[in-house]
gemmi code that builds the backbone of each chain (N, CA, C; Angstrom):
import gemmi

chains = {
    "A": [
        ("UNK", (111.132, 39.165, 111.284), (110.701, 40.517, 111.656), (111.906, 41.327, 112.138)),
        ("UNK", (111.937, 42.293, 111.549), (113.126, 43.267, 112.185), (113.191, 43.964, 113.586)),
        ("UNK", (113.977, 44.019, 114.409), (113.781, 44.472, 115.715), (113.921, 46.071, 115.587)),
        ("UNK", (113.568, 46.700, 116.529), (113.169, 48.045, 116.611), (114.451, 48.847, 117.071)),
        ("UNK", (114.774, 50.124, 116.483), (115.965, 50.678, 116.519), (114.691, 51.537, 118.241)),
        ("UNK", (115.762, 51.070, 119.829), (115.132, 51.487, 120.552), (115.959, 52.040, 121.037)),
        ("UNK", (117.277, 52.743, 121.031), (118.211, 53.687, 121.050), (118.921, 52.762, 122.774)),
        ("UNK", (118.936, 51.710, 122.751), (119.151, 50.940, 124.205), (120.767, 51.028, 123.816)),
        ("UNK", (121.464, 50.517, 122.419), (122.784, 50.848, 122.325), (123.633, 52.030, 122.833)),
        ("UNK", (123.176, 52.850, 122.161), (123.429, 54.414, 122.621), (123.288, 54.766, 124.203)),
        ("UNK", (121.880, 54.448, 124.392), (122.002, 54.337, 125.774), (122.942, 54.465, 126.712)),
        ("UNK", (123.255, 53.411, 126.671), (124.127, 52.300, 127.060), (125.879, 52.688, 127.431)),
        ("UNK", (125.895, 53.032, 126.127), (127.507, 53.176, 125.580), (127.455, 54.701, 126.306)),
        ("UNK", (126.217, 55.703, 126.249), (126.638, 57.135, 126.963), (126.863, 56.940, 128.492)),
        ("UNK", (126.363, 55.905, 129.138), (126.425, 55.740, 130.450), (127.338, 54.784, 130.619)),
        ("UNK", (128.125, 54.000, 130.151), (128.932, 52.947, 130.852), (130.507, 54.171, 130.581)),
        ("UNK", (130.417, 54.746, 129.321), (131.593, 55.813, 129.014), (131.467, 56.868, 129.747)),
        ("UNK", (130.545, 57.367, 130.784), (130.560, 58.132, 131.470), (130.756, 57.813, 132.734)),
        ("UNK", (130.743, 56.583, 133.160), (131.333, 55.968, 134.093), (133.056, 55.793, 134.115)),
        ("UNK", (133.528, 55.544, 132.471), (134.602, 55.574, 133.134), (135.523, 57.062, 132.633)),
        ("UNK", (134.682, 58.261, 132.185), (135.134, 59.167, 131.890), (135.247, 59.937, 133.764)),
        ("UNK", (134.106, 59.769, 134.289), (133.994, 60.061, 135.761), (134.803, 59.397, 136.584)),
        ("UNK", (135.340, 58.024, 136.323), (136.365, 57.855, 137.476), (137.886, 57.824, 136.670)),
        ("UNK", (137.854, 57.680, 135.813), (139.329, 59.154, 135.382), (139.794, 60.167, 135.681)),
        ("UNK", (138.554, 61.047, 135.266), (139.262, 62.539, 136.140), (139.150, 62.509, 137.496)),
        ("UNK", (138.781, 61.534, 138.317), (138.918, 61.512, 139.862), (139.678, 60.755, 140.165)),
        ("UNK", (140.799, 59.666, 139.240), (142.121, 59.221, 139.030), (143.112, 60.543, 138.984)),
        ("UNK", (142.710, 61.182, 138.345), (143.464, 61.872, 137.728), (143.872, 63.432, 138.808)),
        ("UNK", (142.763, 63.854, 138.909), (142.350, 64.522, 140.091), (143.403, 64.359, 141.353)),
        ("UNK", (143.140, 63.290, 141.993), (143.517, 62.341, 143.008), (145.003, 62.819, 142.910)),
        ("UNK", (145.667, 62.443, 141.595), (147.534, 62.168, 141.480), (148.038, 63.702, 141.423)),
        ("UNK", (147.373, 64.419, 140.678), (147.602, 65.588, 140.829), (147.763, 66.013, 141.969)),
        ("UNK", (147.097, 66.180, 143.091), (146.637, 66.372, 144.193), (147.783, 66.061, 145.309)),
        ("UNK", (148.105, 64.855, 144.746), (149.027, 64.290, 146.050), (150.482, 64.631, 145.129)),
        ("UNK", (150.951, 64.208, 143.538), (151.830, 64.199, 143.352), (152.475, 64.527, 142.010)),
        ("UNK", (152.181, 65.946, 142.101), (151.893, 66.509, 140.561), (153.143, 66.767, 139.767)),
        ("UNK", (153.191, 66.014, 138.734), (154.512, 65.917, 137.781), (155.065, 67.875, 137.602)),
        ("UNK", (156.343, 68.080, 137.906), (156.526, 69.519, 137.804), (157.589, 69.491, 136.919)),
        ("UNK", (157.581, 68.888, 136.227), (158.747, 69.119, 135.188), (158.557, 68.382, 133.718)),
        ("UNK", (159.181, 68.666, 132.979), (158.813, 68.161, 131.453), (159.012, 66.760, 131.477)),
        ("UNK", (160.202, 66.404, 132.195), (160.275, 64.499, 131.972), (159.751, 64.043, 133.006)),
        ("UNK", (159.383, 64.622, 133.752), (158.431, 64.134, 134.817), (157.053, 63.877, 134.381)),
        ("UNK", (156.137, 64.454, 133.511), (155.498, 64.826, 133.091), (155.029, 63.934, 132.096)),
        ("UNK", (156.182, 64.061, 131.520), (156.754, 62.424, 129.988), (156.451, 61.076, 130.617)),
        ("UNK", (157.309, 60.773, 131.573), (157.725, 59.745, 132.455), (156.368, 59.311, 132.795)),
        ("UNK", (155.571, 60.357, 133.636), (154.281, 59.561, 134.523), (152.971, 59.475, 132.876)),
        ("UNK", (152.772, 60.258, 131.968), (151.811, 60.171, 131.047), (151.924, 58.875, 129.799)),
        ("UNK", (153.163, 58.789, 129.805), (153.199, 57.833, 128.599), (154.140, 56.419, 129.454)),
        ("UNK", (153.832, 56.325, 130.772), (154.034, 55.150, 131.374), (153.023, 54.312, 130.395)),
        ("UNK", (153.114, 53.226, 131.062), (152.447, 52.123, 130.272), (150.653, 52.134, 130.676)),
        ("UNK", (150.632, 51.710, 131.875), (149.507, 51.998, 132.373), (148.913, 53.175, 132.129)),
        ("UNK", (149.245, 54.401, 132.727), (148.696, 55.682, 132.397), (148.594, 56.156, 130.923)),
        ("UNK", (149.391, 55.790, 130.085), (149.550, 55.785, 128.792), (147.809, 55.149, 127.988)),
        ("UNK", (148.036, 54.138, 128.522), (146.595, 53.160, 127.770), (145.177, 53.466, 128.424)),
        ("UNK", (145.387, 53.874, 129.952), (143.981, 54.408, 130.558), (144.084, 55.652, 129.934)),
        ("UNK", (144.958, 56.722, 129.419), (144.373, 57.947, 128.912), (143.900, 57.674, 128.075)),
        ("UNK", (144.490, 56.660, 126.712), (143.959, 56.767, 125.368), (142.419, 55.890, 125.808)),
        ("UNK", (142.042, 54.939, 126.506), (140.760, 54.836, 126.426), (139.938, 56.063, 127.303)),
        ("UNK", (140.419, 56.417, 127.727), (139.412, 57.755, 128.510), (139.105, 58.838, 127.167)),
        ("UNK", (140.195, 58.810, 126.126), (139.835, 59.723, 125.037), (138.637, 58.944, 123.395)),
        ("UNK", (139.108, 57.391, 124.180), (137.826, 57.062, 123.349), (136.831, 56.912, 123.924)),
        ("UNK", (136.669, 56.564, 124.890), (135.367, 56.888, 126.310), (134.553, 58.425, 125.708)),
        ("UNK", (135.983, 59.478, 125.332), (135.350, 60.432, 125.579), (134.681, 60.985, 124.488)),
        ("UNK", (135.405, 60.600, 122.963), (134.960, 60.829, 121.541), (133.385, 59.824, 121.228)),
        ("UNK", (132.748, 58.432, 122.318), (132.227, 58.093, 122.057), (131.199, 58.897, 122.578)),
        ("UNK", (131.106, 59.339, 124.027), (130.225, 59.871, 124.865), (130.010, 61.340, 124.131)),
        ("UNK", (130.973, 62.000, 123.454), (130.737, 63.230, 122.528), (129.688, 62.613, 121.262)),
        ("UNK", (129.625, 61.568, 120.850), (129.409, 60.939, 119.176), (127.676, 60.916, 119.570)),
        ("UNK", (127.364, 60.225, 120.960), (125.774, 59.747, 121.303), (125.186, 61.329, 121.702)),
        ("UNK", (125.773, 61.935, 122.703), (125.489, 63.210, 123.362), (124.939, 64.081, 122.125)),
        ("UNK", (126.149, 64.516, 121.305), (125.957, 65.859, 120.236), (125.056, 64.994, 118.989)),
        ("UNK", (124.750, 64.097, 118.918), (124.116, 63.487, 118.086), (122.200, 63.174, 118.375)),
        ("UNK", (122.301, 62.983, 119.417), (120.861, 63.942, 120.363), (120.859, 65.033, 120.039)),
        ("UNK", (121.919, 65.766, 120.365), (121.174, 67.347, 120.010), (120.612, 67.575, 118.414)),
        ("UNK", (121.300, 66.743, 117.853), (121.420, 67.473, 116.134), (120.245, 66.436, 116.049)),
        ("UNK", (119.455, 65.615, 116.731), (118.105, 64.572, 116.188), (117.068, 65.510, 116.546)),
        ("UNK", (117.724, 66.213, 118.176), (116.550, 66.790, 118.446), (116.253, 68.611, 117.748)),
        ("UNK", (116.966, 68.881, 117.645), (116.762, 70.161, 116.734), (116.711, 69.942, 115.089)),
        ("UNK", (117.320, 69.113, 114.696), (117.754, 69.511, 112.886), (116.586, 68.374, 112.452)),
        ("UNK", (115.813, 69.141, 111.568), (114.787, 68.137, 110.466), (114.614, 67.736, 109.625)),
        ("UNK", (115.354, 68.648, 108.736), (115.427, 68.378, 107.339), (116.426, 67.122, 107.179)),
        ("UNK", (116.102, 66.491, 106.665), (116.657, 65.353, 106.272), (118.097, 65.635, 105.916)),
        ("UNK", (118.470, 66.385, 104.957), (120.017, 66.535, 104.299), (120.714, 67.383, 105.238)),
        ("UNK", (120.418, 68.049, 105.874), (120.899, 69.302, 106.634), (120.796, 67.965, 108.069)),
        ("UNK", (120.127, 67.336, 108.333), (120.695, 66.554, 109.500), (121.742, 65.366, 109.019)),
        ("UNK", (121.654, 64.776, 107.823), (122.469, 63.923, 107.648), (123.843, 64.458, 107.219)),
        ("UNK", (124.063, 65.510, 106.443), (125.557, 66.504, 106.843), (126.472, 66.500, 107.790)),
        ("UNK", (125.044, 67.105, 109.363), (125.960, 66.976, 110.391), (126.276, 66.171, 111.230)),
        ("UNK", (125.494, 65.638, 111.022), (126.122, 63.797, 111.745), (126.873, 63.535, 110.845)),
        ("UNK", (127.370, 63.342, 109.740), (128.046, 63.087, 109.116), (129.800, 64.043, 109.155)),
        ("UNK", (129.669, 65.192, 109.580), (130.580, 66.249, 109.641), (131.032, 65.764, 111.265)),
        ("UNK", (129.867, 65.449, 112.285), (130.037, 65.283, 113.763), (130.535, 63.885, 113.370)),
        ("UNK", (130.604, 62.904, 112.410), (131.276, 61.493, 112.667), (132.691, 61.663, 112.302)),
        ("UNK", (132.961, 62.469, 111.057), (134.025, 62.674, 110.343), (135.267, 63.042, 111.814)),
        ("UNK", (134.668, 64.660, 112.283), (135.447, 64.947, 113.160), (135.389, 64.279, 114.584)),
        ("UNK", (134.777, 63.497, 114.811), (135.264, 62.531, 116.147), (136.303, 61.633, 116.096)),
        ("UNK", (135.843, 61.098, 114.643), (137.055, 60.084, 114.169), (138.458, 60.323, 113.884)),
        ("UNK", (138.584, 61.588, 113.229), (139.807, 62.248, 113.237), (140.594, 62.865, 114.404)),
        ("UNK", (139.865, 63.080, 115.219), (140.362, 63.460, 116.774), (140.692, 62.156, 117.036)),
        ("UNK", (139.980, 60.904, 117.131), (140.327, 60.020, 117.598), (141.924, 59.685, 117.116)),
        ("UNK", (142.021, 59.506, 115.741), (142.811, 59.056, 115.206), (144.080, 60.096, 115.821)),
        ("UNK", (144.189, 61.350, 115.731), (145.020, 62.298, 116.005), (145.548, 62.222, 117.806)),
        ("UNK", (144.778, 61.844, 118.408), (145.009, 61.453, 119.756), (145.455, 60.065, 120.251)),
        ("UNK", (145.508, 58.923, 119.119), (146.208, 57.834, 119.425), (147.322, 57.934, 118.816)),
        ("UNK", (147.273, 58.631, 117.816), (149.521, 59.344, 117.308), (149.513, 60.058, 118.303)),
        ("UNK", (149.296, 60.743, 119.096), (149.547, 61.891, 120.235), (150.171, 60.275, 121.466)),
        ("UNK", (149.255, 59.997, 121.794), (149.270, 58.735, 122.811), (150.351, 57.678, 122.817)),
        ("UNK", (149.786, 57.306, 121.749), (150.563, 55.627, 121.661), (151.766, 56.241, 120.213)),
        ("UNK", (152.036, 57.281, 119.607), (153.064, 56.824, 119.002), (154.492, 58.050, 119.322)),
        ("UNK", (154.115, 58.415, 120.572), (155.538, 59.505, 121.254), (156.137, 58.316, 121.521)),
    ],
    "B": [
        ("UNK", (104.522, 63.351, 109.277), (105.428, 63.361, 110.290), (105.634, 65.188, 110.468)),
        ("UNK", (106.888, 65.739, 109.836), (107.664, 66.890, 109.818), (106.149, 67.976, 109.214)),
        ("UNK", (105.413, 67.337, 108.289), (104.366, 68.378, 107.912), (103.213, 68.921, 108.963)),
        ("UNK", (102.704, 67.752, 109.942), (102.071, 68.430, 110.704), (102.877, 69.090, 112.020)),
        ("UNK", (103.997, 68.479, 112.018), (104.985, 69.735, 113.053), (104.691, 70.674, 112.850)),
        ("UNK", (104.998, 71.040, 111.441), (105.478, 72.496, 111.098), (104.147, 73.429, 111.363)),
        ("UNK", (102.811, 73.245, 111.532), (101.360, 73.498, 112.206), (101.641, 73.687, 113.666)),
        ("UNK", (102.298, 72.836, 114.306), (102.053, 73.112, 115.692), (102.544, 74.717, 116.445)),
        ("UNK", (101.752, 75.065, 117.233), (102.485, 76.084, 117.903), (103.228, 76.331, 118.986)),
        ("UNK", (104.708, 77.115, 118.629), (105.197, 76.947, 119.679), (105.925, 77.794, 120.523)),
        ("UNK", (106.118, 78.233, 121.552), (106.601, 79.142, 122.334), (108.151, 79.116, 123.111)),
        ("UNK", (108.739, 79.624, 122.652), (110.210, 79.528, 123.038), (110.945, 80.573, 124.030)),
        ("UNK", (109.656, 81.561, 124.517), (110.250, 83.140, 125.101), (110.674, 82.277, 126.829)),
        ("UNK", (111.652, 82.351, 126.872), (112.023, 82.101, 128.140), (111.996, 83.032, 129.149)),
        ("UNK", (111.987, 83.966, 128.934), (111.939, 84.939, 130.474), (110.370, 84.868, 130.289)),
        ("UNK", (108.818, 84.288, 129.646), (107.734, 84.138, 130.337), (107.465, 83.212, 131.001)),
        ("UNK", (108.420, 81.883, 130.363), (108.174, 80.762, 130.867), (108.333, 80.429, 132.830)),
        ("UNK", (107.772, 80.040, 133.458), (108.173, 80.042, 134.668), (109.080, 78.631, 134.560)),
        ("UNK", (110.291, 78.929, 134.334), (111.003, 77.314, 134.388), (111.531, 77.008, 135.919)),
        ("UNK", (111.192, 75.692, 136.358), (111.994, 75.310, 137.537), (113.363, 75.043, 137.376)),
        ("UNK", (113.297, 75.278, 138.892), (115.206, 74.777, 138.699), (115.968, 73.441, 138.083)),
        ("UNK", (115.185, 72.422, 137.685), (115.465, 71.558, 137.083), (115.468, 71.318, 135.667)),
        ("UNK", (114.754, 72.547, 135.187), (114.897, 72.437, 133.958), (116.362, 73.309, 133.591)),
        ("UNK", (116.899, 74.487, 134.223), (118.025, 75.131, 134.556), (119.093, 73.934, 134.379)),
        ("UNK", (118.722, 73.022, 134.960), (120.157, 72.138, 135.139), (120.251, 71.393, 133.794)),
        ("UNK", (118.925, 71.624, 133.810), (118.947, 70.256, 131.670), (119.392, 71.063, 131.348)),
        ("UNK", (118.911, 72.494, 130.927), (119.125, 72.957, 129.319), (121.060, 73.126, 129.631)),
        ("UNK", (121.557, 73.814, 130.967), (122.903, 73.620, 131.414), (123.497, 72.320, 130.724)),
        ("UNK", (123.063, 71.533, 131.131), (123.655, 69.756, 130.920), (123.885, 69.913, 129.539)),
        ("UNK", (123.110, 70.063, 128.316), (123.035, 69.691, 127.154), (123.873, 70.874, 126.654)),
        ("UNK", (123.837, 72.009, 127.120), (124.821, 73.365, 126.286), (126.343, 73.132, 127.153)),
        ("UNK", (126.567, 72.644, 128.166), (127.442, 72.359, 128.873), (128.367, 71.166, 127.741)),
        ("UNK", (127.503, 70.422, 127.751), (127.877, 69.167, 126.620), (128.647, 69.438, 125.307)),
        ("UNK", (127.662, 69.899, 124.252), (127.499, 70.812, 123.502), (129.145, 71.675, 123.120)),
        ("UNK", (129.538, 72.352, 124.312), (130.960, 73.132, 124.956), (131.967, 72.131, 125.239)),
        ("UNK", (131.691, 71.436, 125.943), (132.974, 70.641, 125.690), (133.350, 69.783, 124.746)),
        ("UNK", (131.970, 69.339, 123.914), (132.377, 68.213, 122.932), (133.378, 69.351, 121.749)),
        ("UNK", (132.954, 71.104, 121.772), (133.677, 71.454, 120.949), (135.463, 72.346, 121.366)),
        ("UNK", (135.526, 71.702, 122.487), (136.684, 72.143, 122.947), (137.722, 71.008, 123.051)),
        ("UNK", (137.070, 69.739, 123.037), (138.406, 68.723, 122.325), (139.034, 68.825, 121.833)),
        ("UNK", (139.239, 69.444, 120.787), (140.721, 69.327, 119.807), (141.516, 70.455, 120.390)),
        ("UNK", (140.975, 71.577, 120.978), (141.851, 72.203, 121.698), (143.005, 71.868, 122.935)),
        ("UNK", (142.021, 70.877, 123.383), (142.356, 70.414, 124.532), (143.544, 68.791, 124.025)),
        ("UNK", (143.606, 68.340, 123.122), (144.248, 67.475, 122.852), (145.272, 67.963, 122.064)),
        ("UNK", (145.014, 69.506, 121.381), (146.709, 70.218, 120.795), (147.351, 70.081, 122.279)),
        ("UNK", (146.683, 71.002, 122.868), (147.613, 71.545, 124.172), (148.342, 70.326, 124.863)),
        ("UNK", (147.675, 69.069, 125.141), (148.517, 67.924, 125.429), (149.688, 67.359, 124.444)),
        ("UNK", (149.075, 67.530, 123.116), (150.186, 66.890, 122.159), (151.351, 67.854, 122.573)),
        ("UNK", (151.580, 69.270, 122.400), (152.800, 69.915, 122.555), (153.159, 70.013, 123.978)),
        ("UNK", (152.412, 69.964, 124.680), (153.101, 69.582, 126.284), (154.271, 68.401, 126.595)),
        ("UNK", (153.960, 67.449, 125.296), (154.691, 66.089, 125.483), (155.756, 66.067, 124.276)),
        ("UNK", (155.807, 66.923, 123.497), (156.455, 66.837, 122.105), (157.461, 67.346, 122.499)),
        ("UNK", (157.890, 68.303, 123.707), (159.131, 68.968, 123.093), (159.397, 69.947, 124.520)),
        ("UNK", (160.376, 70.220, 125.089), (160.581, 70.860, 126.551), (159.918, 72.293, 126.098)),
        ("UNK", (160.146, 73.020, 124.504), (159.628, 74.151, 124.294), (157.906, 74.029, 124.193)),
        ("UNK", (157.123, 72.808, 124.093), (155.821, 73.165, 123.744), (155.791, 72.775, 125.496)),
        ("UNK", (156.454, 72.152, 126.094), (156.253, 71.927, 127.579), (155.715, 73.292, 128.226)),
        ("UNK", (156.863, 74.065, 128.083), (157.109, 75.207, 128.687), (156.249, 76.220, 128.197)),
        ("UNK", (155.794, 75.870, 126.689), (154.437, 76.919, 126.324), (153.440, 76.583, 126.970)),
        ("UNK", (152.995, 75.223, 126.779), (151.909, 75.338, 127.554), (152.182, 75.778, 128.797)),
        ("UNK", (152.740, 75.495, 129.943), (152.713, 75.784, 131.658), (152.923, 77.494, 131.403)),
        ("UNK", (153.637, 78.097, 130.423), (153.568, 79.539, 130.541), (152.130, 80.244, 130.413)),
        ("UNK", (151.259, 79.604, 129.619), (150.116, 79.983, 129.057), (149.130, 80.058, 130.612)),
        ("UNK", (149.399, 79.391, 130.814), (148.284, 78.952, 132.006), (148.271, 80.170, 133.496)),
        ("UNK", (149.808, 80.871, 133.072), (149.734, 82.498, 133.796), (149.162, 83.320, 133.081)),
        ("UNK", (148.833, 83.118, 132.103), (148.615, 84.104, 131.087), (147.303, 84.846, 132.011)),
        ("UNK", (146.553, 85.906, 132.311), (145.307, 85.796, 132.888), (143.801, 85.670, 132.284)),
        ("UNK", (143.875, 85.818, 131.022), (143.122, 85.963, 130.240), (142.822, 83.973, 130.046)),
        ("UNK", (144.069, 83.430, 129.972), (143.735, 81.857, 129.806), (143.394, 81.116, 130.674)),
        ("UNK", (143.761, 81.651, 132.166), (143.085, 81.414, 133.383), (141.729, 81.706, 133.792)),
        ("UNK", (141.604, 82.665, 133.527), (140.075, 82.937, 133.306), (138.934, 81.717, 131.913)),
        ("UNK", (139.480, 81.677, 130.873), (139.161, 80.786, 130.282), (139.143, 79.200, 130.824)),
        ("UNK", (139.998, 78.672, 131.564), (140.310, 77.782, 132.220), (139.262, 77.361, 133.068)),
        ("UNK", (139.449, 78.758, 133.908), (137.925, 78.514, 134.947), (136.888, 78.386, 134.601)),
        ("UNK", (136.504, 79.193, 133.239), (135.124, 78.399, 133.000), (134.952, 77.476, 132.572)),
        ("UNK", (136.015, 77.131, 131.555), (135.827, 75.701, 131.516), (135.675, 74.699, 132.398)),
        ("UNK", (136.289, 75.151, 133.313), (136.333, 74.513, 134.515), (135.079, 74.380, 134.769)),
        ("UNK", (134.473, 75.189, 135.086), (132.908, 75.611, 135.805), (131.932, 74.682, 134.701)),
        ("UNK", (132.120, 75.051, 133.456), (130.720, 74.164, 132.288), (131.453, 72.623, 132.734)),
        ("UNK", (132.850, 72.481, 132.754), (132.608, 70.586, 133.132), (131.893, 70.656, 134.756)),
        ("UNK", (132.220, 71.195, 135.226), (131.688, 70.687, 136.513), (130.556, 70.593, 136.553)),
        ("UNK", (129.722, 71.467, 136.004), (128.588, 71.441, 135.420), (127.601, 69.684, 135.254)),
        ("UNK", (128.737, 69.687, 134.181), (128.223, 68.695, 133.442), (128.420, 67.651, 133.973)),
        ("UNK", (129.504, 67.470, 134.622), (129.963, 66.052, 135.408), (128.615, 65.956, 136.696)),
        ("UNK", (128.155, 66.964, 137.632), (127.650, 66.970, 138.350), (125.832, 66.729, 138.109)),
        ("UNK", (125.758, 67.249, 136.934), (124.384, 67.010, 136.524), (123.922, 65.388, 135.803)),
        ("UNK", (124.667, 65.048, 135.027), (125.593, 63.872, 134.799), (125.260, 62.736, 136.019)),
        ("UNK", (126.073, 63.145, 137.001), (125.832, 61.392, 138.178), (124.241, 62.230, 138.683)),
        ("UNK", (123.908, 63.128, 138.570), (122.544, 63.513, 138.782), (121.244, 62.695, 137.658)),
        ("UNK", (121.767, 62.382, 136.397), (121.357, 61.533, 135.779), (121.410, 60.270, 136.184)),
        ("UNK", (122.589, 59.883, 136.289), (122.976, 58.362, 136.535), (122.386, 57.233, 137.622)),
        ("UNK", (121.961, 58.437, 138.678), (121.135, 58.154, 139.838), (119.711, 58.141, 138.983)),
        ("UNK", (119.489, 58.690, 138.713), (117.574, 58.908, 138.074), (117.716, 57.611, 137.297)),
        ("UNK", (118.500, 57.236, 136.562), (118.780, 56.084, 135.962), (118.463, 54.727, 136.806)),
        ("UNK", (118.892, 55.042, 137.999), (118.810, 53.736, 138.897), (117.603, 53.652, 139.938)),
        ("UNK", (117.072, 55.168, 139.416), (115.905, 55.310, 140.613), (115.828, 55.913, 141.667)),
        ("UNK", (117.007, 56.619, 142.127), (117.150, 57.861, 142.784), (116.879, 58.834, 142.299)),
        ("UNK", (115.843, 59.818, 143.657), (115.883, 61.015, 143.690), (114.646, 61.402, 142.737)),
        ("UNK", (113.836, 60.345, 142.113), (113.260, 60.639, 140.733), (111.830, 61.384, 141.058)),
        ("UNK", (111.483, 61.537, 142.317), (110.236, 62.213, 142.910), (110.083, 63.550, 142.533)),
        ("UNK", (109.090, 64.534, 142.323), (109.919, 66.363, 141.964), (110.581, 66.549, 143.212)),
        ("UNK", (110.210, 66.223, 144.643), (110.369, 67.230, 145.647), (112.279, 67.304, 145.453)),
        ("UNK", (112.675, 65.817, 144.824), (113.775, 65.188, 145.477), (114.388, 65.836, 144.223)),
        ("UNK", (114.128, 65.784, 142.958), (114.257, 66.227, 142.006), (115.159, 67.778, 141.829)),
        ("UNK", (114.135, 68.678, 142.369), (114.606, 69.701, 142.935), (115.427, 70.156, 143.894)),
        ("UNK", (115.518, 69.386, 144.758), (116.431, 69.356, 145.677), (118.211, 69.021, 145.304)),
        ("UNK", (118.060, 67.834, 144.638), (119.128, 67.129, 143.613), (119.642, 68.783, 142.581)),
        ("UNK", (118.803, 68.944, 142.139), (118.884, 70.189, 141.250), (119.273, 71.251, 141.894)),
        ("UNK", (119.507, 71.702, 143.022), (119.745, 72.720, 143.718), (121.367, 72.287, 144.165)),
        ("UNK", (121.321, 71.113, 144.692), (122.858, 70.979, 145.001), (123.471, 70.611, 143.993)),
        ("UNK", (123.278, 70.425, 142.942), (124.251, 70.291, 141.698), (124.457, 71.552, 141.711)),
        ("UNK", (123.910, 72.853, 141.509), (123.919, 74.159, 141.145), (125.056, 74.575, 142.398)),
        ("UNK", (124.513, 74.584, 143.459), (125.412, 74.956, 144.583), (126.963, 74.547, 145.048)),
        ("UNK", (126.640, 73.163, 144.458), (128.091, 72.091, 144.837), (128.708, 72.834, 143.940)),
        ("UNK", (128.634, 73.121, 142.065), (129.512, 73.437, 141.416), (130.003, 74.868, 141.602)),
        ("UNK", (129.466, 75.726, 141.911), (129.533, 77.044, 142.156), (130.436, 77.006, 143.395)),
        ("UNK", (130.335, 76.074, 144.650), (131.402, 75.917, 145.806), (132.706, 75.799, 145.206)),
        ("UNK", (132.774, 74.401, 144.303), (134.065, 73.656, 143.220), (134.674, 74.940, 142.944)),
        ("UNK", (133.912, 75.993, 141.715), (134.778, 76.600, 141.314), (135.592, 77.729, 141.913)),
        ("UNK", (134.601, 78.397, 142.559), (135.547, 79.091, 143.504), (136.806, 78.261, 144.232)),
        ("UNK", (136.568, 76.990, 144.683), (137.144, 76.482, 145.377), (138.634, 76.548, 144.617)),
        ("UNK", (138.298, 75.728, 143.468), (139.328, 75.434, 142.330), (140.217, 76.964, 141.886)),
        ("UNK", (139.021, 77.623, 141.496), (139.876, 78.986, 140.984), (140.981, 79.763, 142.183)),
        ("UNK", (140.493, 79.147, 143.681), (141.381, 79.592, 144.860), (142.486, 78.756, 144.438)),
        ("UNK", (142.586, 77.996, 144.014), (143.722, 77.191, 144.305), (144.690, 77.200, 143.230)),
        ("UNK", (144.011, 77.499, 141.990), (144.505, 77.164, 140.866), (145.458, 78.481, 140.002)),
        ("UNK", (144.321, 79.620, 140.457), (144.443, 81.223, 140.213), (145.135, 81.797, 141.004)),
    ],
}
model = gemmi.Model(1)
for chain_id, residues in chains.items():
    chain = gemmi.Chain(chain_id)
    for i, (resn, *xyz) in enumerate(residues, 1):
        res = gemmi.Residue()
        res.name, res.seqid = resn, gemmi.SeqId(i, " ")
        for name, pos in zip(("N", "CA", "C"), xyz):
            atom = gemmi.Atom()
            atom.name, atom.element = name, gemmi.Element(name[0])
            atom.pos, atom.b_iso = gemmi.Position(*pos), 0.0
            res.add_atom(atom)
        chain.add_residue(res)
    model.add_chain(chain)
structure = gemmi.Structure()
structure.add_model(model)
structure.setup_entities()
């Protein structure tokens, strides 16, 4: 018997990525606050450290996933027609993925 | 399914509707959402040339006097806060907080209030 598509994945993945999209920018928040890079290699230096480097790029897949479940509700709950909803989920997968991709050359290949 | 939808009737005039303040904070949450999921790639140029080059450095930090981009800034500012705040307002209902109306509303009122404090707060500091 096939198990039931009960949207518990999605769920799931919007709330554990919003957990760590929420204590990012209050990482982030925080350093600013006390010790805010004011110069271009300063700037270089603290973002593409190692650590800060790899917590941004998962905060930007945290954040392309939590965009993918979110805007993908909206387009279930408004769009009906069958082709006209499968387009834009399809247009909304295309361009998450390409951001993604465009933000780990941004990230990991300076 | 979609055929007897299209029968049902339905009413969408919002200034008759008497909506509570909690529904204010959904339809916020989801158009809030909505706004930022389409301001990503903006927001990830402006980092790529911040880091590429002392001249995209210096564009971006010039931009950010600009007043017109400051103003843009702030609201952006204002729809995340929005969203972040309505957001752990979820996250709690999730766990079973607050999920009563009285508390509901209440929750719903200081999300509204807290972010509206933030931005002023922020735009003092930032502007």
């Amino acid at each position: 018997m096939r198990s039931p598509l009960t949207g518990l994945r999605a769920w799931l993945m919007q709330r554990l990525t919003a957990v760590y999209l929420a204590g990012f920018t209050l990482f982030l928040l925080a350093h600013f606050a006390w010790d805010a890079p004011v110069s271009f290699d300063a700037w270089r230096n603290w973002l593409l450290s190692p650590v800060v480097r790899v917590a941004t790029a998962l905060f930007f897949v945290a954040l392309l996933l939590h965009a993918w479940v979110g805007v993908r509700d909206v387009i279930l709950d408004y769009v009906h027609p069958l082709a006209v909803r499968l387009s834009l989920l399809a247009a909304l997968a295309s361009g998450l993925l390409a951001t993604g991709v465009w933000m780990l050359g941004v990230l990991l290949g300076l | 399914m979609s055929r007897s939808a299209k029968r049902r009737p339905v009413f969408f005039n919002l200034r008759q509707i008497d909506l509570p303040v909690t529904a204010v904070v959904s339809f916020g949450h989801r158009i809030s959402g909505v706004i930022l999921a389409f301001s990503i790639p903006a927001l990830i140029y402006l980092l790529q040339l911040s880091l590429r080059s002392r001249e995209g450095y210096a564009w971006v930090t010039a931009l950010f006097s600009n007043r017109f981009a400051k103003a843009g800034a702030v609201i952006l500012l204002w729809v995340f806060l929005h969203h972040l705040l309505a957001g752990v307002r979820h996250l709690l209902f999730d766990i079973d907080v607050g999920v009563g109306r009285r508390a509901a509303r209440i929750s719903a009122w200081t999300v509204l209030l807290s972010e509206f404090a933030l931005v002023v707060l922020a735009s003092g500091i930032l502007v």
